[in-house]
N, C-alpha and C positions, 0 to 999 in steps of 0.2 A: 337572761333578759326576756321579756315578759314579749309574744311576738306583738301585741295587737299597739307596742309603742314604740316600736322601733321606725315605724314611718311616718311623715306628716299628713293630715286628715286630707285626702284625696280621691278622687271618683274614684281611682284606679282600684276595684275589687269589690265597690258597694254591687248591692244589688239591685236591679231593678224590677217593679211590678211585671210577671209575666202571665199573659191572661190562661186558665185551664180551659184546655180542650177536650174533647173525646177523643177515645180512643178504642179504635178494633185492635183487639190482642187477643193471640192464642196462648191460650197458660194450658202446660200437657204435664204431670207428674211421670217422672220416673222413677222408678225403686233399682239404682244404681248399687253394685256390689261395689266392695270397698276398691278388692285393684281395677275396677274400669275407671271410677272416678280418677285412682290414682295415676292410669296410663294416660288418659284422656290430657291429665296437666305434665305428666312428662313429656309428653309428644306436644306442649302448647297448643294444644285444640282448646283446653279450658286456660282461661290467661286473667289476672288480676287487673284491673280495669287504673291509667290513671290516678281515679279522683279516689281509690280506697288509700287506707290510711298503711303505717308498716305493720307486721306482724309485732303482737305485742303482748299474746302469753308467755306465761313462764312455764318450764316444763310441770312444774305440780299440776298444774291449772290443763295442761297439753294431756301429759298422761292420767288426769283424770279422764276429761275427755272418750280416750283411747282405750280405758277400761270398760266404759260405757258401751261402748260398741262391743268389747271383748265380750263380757256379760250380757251381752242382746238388751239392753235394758233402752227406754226410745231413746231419743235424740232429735233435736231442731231439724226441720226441715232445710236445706238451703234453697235459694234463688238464685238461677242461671239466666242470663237474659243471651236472644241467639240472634248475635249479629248477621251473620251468613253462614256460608258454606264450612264445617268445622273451623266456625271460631264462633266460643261460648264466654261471655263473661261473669266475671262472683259479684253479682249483686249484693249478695246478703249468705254471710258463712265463710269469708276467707280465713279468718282463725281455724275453724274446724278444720277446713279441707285442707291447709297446709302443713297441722299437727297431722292430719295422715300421712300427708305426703314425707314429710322429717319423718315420721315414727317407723315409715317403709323402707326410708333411704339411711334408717340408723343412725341421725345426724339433726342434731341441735346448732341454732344457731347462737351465735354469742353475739354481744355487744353492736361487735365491728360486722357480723354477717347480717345484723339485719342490715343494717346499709348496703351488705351487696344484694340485697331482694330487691334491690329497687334496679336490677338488671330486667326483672318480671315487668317492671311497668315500661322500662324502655326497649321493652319489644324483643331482648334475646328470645332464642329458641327454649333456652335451660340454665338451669345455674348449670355451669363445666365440671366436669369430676375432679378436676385439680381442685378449684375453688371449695368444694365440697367437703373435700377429703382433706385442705386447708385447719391446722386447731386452729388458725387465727381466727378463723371466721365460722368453721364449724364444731359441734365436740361430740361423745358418743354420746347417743341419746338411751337411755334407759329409763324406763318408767318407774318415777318417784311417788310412790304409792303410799297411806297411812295402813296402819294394822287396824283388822277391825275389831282389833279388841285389845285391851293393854297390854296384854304377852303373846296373842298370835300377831304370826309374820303376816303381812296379804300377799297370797298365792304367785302375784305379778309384778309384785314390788320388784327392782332392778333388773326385770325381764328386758330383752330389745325384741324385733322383730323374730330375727333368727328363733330367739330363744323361747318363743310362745308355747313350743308343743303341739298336745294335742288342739291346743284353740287356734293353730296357726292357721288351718287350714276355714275352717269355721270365719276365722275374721274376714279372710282374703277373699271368698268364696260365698258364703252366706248371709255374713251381715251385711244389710244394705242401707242406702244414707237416702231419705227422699228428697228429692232433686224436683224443683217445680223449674220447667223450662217456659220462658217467657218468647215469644216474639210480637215484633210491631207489626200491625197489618198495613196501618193509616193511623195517622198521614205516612206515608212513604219518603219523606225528603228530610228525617233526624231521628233519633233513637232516643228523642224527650221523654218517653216512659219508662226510660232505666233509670232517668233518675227523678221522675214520680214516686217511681217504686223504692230505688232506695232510700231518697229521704222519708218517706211512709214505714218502713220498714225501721229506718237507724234509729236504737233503742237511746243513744245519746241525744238525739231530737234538734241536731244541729243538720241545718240544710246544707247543702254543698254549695260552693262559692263561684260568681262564675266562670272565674280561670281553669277551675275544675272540672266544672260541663265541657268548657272551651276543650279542656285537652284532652278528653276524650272522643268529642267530634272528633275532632281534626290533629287527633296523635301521628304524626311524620318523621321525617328523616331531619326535617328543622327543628323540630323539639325538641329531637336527639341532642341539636348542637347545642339548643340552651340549656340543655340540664347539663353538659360537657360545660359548658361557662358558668353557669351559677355555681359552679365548685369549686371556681378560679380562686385562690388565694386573695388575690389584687382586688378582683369583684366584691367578695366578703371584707376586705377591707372597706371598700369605697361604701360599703351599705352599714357598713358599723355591726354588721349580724355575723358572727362566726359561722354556724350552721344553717340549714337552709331551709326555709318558714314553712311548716306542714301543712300550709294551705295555698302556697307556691304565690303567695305577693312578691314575691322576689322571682321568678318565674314570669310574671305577669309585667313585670316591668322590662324585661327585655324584651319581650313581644309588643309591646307598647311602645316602645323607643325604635324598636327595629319598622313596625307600623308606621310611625312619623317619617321615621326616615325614607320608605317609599313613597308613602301616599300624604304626606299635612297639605298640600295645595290641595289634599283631593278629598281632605276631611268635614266630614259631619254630624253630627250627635246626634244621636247618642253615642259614648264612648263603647261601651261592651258590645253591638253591633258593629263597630269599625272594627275591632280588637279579633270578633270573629268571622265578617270579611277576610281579614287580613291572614289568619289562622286558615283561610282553608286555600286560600292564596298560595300561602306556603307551602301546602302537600305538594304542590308541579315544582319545587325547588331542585334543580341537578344537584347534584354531588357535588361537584365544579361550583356551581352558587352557593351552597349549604358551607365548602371548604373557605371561600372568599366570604363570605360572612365573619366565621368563625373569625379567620384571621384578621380580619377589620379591626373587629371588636376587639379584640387583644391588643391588636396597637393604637386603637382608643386608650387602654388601661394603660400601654406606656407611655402615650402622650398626657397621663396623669401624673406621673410619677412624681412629677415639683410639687404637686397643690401642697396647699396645706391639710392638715388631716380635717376628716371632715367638713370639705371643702363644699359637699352636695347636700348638709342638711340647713335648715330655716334654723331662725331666733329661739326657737322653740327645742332646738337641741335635738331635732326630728330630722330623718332623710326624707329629703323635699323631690317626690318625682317630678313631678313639671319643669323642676331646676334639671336634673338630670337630664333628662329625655329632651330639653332644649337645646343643651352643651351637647350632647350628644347630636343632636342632628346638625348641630350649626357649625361642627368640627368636621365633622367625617361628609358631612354632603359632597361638597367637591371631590374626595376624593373617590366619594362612592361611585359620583357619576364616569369617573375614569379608568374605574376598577381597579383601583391602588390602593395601597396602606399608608397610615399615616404615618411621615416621618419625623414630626417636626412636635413639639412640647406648646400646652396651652400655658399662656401668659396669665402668673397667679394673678398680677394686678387687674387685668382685665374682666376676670371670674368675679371677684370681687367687686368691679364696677358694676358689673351685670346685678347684683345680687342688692344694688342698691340704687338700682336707675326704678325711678317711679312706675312707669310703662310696665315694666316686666312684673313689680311687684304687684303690682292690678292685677295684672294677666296671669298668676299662679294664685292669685288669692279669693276671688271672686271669679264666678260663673267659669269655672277653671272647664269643664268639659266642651263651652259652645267654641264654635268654630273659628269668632273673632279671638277672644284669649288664646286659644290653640294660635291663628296666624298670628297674632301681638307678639306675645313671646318668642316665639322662635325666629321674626323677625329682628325681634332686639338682641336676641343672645346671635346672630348671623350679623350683625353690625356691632356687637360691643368684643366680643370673644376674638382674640389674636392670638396665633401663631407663632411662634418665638423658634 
């Protein structure tokens, strides 16, 4: 399914006009040898940012790469931008840097392990040696090389690490990768120049979206819990999407639902400034709040379980968030205020009224972002939605 129609046409993920500022930035080159680069990301001092996309060469394309370096021949510079104190992120070169890091560690990922790379965006220290050492998820890496001539072998064809030889020590040691280190000077109060630079930099010329700025501002221990729930079974049913949108609208809509649910008496438009209020809100979240979230939300999905399928998208055959994120607030409020889970099943028929009372359909269909649709709606689904 094609992701940009799996939802119905809503603020939630447009962009808005942001005005360009200046900027004092230090940009410093370093000529990194291959294993610093390499320890610098095993020790997560260098960490994949978020809003990058998964790992997505294939080993031809990797141990080409990797030959390139073997043979000293140049190679792309990358960009590090330096949040703090050893913590770097890959602006620009995560393909490169992680084909060393596999080609070090002897180990390709498959299918199912790039899925587990997205351990790197939710803050692990490392992928685990189990996981690693995993065929499900890893395999032996050996570089797949062409001949450079119809009957000669190439020298490094089905070579690993181990098996380099004399270049082994040459690679690890001498060749080096240049590394532009970025930091912000000012303004001091956001790291908006990492993604300046990235979208400047991204040869696909698609700009990041702004759930994606969003979560890397304010990457926490509650982001944790919604990437843990966007993979809910029950969830991917309720959105019609099997797999989970690479640009995290599905992401975006939990944070948005979860936003109403504290603050709609206290909302104002723009939507994407509430969205990242609320996001950085989140970072001071306990464990204790982050675990009572979680759980909520889950006995939201079973007080789904009667609807009819497809119970949350419009006319249009579309998942309707406004519809969501209404039923959502207008179920779970009471009980959130109590700090209980829900026990009880929402009444199909009443969903269904909701979906056809004049009010509400105003209030998701027109000026859906101001503050009167925002309290309309959830008003009405708070007076039409019962309990059973």
């Amino acid at each position: 399914m094609d992701t940009k129609d799996w939802y119905a046409g809503d603020v939630c993920g447009q962009e808005e006009d942001i005005a360009i500022i200046e900027y004092d930035i230090t940009s410093t080159p370093n000529d990194f040898n291959v294993t610093t680069l390499f320890n610098l990301m095993d020790n997560n001092i260098i960490k994949i940012p978020p809003f990058q996309r998964n790992y997505v060469w294939d080993e031809k394309r990797a141990s080409k790469f990797i030959e390139s370096i073997i043979l000293g021949l140049p190679i792309p510079q990358v960009f590090l931008y330096e949040k703090g104190k050893d913590n770097f992120l890959i602006i620009d070169g995560q393909q490169r840097l992680l084909s060393v890091y596999f080609f070090i560690k002897q180990r390709f990922p498959t299918k199912e392990g790039r899925k587990i790379l997205r351990k790197f965006l939710l803050g692990e220290d490392s992928i685990d040696k189990s996981t690693i050492s995993d065929d499900r998820y890893f395999k032996n890496f050996m570089l797949k090389l062409p001949s450079p001539s119809g009957s000669e072998k190439n020298k490094y064809d089905s070579t690993k690490f181990d098996t380099l030889g004399e270049a082994k020590h040459s690679f690890e040691f001498l060749r080096t990768i240049r590394s532009v280190v970025i930091k912000q000077n000012s303004p001091d109060d956001n790291d908006s120049s990492m993604y300046e630079v990235f979208n400047r930099l991204n040869t696909g010329g698609q700009n990041l979206k702004p759930q994606e700025i969003r979560m890397s501002l304010y990457f926490s221990d509650f982001y944790k819990i919604l990437f843990k729930i966007n993979t809910h079974e029950q969830w991917r049913d309720i959105l019609g999407q099997k797999e989970p949108d690479i640009n995290f609208k599905d992401i975006e809509i939990l944070v948005r639902s979860f936003a109403m649910l504290f603050f709609s008496t206290e909302y104002k438009a723009p939507l994407t400034k509430f969205l990242n209020r609320f996001s950085k809100y989140g970072e001071n979240f306990s464990a204790k709040q982050n675990e009572y979230l979680e759980n909520l939300f889950y006995s939201f999905l079973e007080c789904c379980n009667d609807l009819l399928p497809k119970s949350f998208f419009s006319s249009n055959n579309k998942f309707n968030i406004s519809l969501f994120e209404s039923v959502f607030v207008s179920v779970c409020t009471s009980f959130f205020l109590k700090k209980e889970l829900i026990t009880k099943k929402i009444d199909n028929e009443s969903l269904q009224r909701l979906k056809k009372d004049a009010e509400f359909l105003e209030a998701i269909q027109s000026n859906i972002a101001s503050k009167k649709s925002v309290k309309t709606r959830i008003e009405r689904a708070k007076s039409t939605i019962s309990l059973i």
